[in-house]
KEPA-348503 format. One record per residue (C-alpha): residue in three letters; x, y, z. Coordinates in steps of 0.1 Angstrom, whole numbers, always signed. Last residue first. Example, Ala and Ser with C-alpha at 12.3 -4.5 7.8 and 13.67 -1.06 7.14 Angstrom:
rest;X;Y;Z
ser;+137;-11;+71 .
ala;+123;-45;+78 .
end
This chain:
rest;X;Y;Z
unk;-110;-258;+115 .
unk;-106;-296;+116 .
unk;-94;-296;+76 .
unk;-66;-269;+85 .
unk;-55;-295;+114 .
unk;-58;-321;+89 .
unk;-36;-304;+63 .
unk;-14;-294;+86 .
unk;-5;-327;+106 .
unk;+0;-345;+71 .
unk;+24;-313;+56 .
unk;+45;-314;+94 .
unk;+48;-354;+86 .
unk;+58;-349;+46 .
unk;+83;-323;+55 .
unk;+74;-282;+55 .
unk;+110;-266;+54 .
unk;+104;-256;+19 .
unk;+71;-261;+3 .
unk;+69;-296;-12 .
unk;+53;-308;+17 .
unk;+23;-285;+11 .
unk;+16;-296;-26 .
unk;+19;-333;-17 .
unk;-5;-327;+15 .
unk;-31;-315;-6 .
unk;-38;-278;-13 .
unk;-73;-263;-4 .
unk;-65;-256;+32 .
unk;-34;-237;+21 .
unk;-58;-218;-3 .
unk;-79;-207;+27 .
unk;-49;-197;+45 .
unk;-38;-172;+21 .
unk;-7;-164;-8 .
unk;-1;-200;-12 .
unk;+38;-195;-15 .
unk;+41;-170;+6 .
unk;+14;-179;+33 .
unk;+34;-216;+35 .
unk;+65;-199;+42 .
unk;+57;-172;+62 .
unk;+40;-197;+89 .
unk;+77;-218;+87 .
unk;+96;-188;+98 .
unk;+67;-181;+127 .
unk;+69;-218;+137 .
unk;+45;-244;+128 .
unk;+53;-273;+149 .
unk;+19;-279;+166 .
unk;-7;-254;+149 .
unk;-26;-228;+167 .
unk;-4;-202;+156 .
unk;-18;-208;+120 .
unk;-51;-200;+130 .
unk;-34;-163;+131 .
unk;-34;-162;+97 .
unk;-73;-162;+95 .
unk;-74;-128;+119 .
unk;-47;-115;+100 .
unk;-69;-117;+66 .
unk;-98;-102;+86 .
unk;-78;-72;+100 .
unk;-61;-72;+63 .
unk;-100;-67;+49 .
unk;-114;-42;+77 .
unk;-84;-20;+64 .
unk;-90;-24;+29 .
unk;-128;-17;+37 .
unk;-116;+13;+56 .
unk;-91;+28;+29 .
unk;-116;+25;+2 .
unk;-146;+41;+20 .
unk;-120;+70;+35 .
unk;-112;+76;-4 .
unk;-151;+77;-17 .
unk;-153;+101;+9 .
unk;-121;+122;-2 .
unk;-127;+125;-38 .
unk;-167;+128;-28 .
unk;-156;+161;-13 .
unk;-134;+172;-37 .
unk;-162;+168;-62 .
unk;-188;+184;-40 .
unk;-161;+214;-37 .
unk;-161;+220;-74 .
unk;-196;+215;-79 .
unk;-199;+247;-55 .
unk;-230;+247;-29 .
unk;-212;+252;+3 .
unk;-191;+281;-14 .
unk;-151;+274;-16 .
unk;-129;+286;+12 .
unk;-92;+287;+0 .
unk;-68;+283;+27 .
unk;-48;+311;+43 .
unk;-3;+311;+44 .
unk;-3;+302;+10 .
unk;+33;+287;-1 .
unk;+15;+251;-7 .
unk;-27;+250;-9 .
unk;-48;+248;+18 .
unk;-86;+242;+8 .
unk;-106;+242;+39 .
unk;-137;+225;+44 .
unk;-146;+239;+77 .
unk;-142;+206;+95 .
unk;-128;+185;+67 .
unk;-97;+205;+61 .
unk;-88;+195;+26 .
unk;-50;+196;+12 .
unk;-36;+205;-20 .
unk;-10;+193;-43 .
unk;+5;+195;-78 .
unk;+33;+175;-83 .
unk;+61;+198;-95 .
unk;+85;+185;-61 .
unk;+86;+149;-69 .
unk;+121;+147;-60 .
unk;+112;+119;-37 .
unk;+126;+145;-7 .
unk;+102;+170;-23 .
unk;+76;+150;-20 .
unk;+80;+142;+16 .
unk;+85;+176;+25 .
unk;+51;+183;+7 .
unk;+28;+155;+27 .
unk;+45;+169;+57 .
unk;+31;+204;+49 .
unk;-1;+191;+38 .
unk;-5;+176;+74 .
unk;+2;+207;+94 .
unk;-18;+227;+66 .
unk;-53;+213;+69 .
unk;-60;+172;+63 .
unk;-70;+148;+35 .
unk;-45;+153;+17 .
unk;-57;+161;-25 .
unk;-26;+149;-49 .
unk;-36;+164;-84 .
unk;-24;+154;-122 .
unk;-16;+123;-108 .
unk;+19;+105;-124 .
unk;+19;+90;-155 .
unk;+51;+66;-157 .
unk;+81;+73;-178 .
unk;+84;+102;-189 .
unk;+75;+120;-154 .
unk;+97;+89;-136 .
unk;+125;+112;-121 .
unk;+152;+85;-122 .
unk;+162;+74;-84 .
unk;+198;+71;-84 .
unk;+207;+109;-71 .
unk;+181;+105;-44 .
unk;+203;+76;-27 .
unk;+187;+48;-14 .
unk;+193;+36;+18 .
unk;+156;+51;+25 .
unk;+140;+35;+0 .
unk;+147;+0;+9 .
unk;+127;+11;+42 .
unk;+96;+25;+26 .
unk;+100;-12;+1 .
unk;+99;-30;+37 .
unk;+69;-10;+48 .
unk;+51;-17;+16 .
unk;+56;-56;+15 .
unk;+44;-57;+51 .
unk;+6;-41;+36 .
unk;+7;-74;+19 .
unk;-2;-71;-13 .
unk;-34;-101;-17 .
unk;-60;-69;-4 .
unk;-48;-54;-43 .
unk;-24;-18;-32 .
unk;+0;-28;-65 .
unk;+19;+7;-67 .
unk;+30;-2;-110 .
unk;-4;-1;-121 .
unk;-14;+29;-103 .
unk;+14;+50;-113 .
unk;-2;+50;-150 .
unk;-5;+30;-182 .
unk;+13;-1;-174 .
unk;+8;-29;-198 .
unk;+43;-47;-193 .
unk;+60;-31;-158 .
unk;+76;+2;-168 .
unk;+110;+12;-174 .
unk;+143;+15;-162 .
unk;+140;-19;-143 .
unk;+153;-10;-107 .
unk;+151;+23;-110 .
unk;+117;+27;-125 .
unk;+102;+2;-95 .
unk;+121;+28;-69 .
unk;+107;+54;-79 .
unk;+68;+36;-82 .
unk;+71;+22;-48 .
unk;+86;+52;-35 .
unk;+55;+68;-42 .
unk;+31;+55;-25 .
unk;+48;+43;+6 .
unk;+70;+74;+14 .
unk;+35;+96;+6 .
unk;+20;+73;+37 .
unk;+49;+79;+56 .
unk;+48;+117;+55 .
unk;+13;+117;+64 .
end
């Protein structure tokens, strides 16, 4: 839990104290955490790890900056909302309101109460929290299912004679996925460092063969 707060905030801290502002046309801490299927979920871990040889003092509070959520719902009882809340406060994002939602009984556990709210079966209120966290589980899954898939089509890459794991980063870097690498010609993939014109020729047939 802790790591998962690490990665979507830090990304926004860190953004604002890197630039001092905003990316052009953000509105809100979604815009600036990019979670699309082409963001590698590497990219994330390495930002988590920048973040941690940062000092707190440099990271600007990003309230005027950015608009943070209004409420953080964990999907978990009080061992996983306590995490959640450490983390937070490490970020210095301690006023964000936060709750957490035991899905067996439906608990509502909120920070500094030792018993969790129980809401009626039948309360809008509750419905809403609990489509919150359904429709977030649906998200989270199909992302999932989608870098298992995009690993998957990597991998073909392995397969190759002479492409090496450096030289497999490369190529996905600059064409972003291996069915745009099988689209480029052999001009475009030569030009890509450490690819020559003979590794580029191999490629794009072996790529054309599978």
């Amino acid at each position: 839990m802790a790591e998962v707060v690490r990665r979507r905030y830090s990304r926004v801290l860190l953004d604002i104290s890197e630039t001092g502002n905003r990316r052009p046309g953000s509105t809100d801490a979604n815009a600036i955490v990019d979670l699309s299927p082409e963001h590698s979920q590497e990219n994330a871990f390495d930002t988590a790890r920048r973040m941690e040889t940062y000092p707190l003092s440099a990271i600007r509070y990003p309230q005027s900056v950015v608009r943070l959520p209004d409420l953080i719902i964990v999907d978990g009882g009080k061992g996983q909302l306590s995490a959640a809340c450490h983390e937070l406060q490490r970020l210095g994002l301690h006023d964000l309101r936060i709750i957490g939602l035991a899905k067996e009984r439906e608990e509502i556990y909120r920070p500094g109460r030792a018993l969790p709210l129980r809401l009626p079966m039948d309360s809008g209120a509750l419905r809403l929290l609990q489509r919150i966290r359904d429709e977030a589980h649906r998200f989270a899954n199909a992302y999932h299912q989608l870098l298992m898939k995009k690993r998957v089509e990597e991998s073909i890459l392995d397969d190759c004679p002479g492409v090496s794991q450096n030289r497999k980063n490369l190529l996905l870097r600059r064409f972003g996925s291996v069915n745009r690498l099988r689209k480029a010609s052999v001009e475009e993939i030569s030009s890509t460092e450490g690819i020559g014109r003979k590794l580029a020729e191999d490629l794009h047939r072996f790529l054309q063969q599978h």
